[in-house]
Steps between C-alpha positions, in 0.01 A plus 500: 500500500193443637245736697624310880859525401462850358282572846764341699778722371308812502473440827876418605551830299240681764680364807855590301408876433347529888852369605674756302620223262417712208729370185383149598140634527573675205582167323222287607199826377652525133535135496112445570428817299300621868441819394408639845837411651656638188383802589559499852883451367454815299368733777782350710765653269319786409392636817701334767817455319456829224608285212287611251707309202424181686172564594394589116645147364257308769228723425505459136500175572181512672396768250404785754479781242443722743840441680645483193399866355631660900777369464572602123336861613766500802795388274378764213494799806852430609594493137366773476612709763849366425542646172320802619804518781775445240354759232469799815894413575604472171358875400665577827818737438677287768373205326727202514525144297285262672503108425177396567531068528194313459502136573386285205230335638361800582546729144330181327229507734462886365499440124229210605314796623542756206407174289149429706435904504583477122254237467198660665520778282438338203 
């Protein structure tokens, strides 16, 4: 595509998101690779809607390391505190078998993140 098609649609994507047409602005910003709208997509779902898992996929996109690494930090605290939860109730006299489900999307996400962490250390 060229640079007044590519402006064109960046801009149809600009009026879309201002509409509240997000998917379809959505469509037209990773299409152009417009890295500014890309990451107005990710702040929507991150801070307006609080979908962090969909946020993290545009901003890798975009690579926003800094996104990236709060979110991973966010995910790895509520890990975190989660086990910490289940290991107090299950030294607990009263303690009762809990099934903890995890949806798949979201336990690969995690060993992603024990794989990075595992990187860095080396």
């Amino acid at each position: 595509m060229d640079s007044q098609e590519r402006a064109g649609l960046i801009r149809k994507g600009n009026e879309l998101f201002n509409q509240g047409e997000i998917n379809e602005a959505m469509k037209l910003f990773v299409r152009t690779r417009y890295g500014d709208g890309i990451m107005r997509i990710a702040d929507f779902y991150y801070y307006e809607k609080k979908q962090p898992l969909i946020a993290l996929k545009f901003y890798r996109m975009i690579n926003r390391s800094d996104r990236i690494e709060e979110i991973n930090s966010r995910m790895m605290f509520a890990f975190k505190k989660m086990i910490m939860q289940q290991a107090e109730e299950a030294s607990s006299p009263e303690a009762q078998e809990i099934e903890v489900k995890v949806h798949p999307k979201l336990k690969i996400l995690a060993e992603e993140i024990l794989r990075d962490k595992e990187k860095e250390k080396d």
